[in-house]
Every structure is written in C-alpha cells, then in structure tokens.
Rosetta silent file (secondary structure, phi, psi, omega in degrees, C-alpha in Angstrom):
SEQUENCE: XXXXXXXXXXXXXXXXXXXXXXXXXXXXXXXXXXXXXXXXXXXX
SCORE:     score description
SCORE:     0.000 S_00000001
   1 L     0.000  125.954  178.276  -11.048   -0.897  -24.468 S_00000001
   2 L   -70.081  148.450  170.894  -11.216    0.418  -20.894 S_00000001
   3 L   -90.302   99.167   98.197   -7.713    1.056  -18.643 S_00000001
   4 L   -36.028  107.000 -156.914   -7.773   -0.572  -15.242 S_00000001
   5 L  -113.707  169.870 -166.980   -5.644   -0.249  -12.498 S_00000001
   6 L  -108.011  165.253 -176.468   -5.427   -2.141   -9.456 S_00000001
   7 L  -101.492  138.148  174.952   -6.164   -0.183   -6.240 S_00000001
   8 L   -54.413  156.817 -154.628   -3.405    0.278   -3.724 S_00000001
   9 H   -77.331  -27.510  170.715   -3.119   -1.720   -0.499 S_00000001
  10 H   -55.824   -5.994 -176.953   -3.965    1.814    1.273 S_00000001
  11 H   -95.849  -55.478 -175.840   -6.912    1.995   -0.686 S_00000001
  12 H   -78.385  -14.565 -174.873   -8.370   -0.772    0.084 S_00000001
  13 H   -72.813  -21.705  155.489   -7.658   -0.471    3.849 S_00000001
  14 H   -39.336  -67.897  125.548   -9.930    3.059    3.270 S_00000001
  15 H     8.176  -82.186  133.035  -12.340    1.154    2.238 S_00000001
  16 H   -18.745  -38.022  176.135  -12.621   -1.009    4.685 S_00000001
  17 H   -79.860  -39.958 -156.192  -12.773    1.465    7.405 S_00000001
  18 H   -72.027  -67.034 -162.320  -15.086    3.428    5.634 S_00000001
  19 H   -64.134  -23.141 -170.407  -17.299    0.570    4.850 S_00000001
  20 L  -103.423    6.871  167.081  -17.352   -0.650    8.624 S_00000001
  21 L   -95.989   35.012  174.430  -17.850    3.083   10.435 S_00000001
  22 L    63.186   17.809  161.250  -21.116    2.522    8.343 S_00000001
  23 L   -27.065  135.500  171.451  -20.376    4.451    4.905 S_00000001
  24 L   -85.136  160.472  161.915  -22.488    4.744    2.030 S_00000001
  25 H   -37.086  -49.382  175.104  -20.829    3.261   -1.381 S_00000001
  26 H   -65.721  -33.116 -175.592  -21.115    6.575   -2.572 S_00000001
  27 H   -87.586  -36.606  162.661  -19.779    8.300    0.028 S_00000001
  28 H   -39.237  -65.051 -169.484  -16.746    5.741    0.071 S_00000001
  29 H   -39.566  -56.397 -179.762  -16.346    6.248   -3.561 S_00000001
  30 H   -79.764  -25.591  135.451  -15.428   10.297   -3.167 S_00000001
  31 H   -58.140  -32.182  164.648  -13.402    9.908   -0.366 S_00000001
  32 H   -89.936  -15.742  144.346  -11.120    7.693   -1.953 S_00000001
  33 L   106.017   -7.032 -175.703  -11.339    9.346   -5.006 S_00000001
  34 L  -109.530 -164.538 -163.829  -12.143    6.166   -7.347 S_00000001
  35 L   -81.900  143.527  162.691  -15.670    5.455   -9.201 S_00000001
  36 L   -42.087  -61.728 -177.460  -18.604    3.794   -7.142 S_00000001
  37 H   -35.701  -30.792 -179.225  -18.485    0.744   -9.378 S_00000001
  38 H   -90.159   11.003  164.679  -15.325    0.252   -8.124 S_00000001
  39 H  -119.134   -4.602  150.109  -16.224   -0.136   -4.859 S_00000001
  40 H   -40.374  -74.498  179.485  -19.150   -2.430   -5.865 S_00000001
  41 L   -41.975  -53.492 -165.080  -16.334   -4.685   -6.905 S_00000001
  42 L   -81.439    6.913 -160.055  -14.224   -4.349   -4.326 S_00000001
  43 L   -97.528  -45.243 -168.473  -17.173   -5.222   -1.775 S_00000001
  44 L   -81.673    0.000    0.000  -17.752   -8.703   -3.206 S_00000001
C-alpha cells in the first residue's frame, strides 16, 4: 500500500503560478519537487 501526503497550501500556490506562466507538467513537477502524476491530479 502506497503513502500519500497531502501537498502544502504553498505547493499548490507553485503550481498554480507555474501552470499559468505557461509550464510544462513536467517541468512543474521538478520544481516543486513532487512526481508528475501528482500534478496530473492536482490539475483536475
């Protein structure tokens, strides 16, 4: 069984910046340090 964590509100505001100065997923993902999928997630 996989360990999940919830992402910090600073995380997602990263995110969010990232994604709207035109950011790839991928490129999101390694600035912030978590897995693509998990920005997959957080996208939806």
């Amino acid at each position: 069984m996989r360990h999940y964590s919830q992402l910090m509100l600073i995380q997602r505001y990263g995110i969010y910046t990232l994604f709207k100065t035109q950011h790839s997923q991928s490129k999101i993902a390694i600035v912030i340090g978590i897995h693509n999928s998990t920005i997959s997630r957080e996208m939806k």
